[in-house]
N, C-alpha and C positions, 0 to 999 in steps of 0.2 A: 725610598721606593726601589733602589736595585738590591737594594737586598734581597727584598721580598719577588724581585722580577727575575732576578741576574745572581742568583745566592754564588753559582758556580767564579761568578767573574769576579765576585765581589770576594771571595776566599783567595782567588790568584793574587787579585790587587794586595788584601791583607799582608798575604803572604812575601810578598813584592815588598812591603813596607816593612815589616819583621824583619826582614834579611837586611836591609838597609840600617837599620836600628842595631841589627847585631851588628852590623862589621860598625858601625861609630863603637857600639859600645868596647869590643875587644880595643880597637885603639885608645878608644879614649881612658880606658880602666888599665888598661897597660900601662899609662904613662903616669896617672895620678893616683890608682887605686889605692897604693900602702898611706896615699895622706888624707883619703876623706872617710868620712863615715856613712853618711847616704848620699844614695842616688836619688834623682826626684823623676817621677813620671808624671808626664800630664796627658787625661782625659777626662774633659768633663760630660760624667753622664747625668745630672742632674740638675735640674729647675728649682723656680721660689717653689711650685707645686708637687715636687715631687723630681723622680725619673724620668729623662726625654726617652727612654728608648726602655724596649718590653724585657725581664731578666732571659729572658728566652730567647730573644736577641740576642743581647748582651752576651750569653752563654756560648751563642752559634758562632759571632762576627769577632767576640772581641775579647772573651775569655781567654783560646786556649793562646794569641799572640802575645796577649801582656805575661801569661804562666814562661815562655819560651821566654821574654824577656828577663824578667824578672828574676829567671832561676838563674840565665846566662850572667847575668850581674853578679850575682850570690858565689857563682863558681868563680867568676875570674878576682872575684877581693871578698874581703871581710865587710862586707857594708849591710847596711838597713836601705829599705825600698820604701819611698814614700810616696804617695799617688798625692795629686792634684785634683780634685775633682771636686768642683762645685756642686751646689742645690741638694734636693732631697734623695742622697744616694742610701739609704740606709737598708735599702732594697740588697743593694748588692752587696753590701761588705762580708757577708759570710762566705760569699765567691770568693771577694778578694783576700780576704785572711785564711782561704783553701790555697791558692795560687799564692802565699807567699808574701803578700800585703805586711810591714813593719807597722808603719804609718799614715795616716790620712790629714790632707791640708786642702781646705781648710775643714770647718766642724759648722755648718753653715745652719746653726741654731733656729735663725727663723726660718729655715724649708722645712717645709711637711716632713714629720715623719724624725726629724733631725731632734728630738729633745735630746738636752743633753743628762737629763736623770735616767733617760732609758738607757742612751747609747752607754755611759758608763756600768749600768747595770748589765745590760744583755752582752757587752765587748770587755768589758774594763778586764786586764790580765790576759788579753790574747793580743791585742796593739795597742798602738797607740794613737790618741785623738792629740792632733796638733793644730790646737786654734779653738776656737769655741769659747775661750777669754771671756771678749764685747763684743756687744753687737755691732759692728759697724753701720746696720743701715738704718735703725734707729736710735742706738740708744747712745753711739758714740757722737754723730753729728747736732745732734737738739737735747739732749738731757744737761741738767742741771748737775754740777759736781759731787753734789749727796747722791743723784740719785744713778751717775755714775760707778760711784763709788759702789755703793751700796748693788749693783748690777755686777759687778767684776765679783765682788768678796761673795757672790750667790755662787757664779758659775766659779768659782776657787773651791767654794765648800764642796759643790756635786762633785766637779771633774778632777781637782789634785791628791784626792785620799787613794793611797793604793799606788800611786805615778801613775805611766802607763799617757801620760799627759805632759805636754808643753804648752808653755803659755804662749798666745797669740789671740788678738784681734782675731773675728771670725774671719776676713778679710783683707785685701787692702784697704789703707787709710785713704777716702776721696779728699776732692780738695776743698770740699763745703765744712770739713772738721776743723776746728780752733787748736792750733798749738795746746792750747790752755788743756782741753780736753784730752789731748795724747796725753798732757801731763800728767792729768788725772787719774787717767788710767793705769801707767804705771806706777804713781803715787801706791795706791790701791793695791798693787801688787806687793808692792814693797812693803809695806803695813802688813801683808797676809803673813808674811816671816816667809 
């Protein structure tokens, strides 16, 4: 709601929060910059249904801070930018890979809009999809190990031809999954070569 009431407060505030963001990151990338490879940001704009928030939003409140981030990372080291961003964000990634966007974690398959035949199709060669592996919310907790199996070596065929992909779970691992089942899953992997 203050967005849409308060746009002026709510850009001070942004701004207020970017500045903050830059001065951790100048020190923080000062002192470890030459030993990592990415940075990870996190905002989650998306649901099981889809985007919580309109691209027009998105564009107004939250675009041009994470670009000021994100560039300011890139200038102070040699890193890749990877965002965090849960649910059906498929809305925005063409923002985010305008603004600088490396990576995206996780690849959250069962949100609207998240296939992962499109998203390799319509992105594959401009970032990278990090996670989209398994399902975690159904297919890793209650699937049987064929039919594990057999789920991981699908999303290997769509999403590894080309890279541009690292493998992960679409998620974290809850704690209703079986050891057995992690195994599984990497099993599956490792069979893929």
């Amino acid at each position: 709601m203050h967005q849409m009431l308060y746009p002026d407060a709510v850009h001070r505030l942004m701004q207020r929060v970017c500045d903050l963001h830059i001065a951790r990151l100048e020190k923080w990338l000062g002192a470890v910059g030459p030993y990592i490879d990415v940075v990870l940001f996190g905002d989650d704009f998306g649901g099981q249904n889809g985007p919580l928030i309109s691209l027009e939003t998105y564009r107004e409140f939250y675009k041009p801070y994470q670009k000021i981030l994100w560039l300011r990372a890139k200038e102070l080291t040699d890193v890749k930018v990877l965002l965090h961003s849960c649910g059906g964000i498929e809305p925005f990634l063409e923002d985010f890979i305008d603004i600088g966007l490396d990576a995206v974690n996780p690849v959250q398959i069962s949100s609207r809009g998240m296939d992962a035949r499109l998203l390799k199709q319509k992105y594959g060669g401009r970032f990278t999809l990090w996670g989209g592996g398994c399902d975690t919310q159904t297919m890793l907790p209650d699937a049987l190990d064929e039919q594990i199996k057999a789920h991981v070596r699908e999303q290997l065929d769509i999403l590894a031809p080309g890279g541009d992909f690292v493998f992960q779970q679409v998620h974290n691992i809850m704690a209703n999954v079986s050891p057995e089942n992690i195994v599984v899953m990497f099993e599956a992997v490792r069979e893929f070569g």
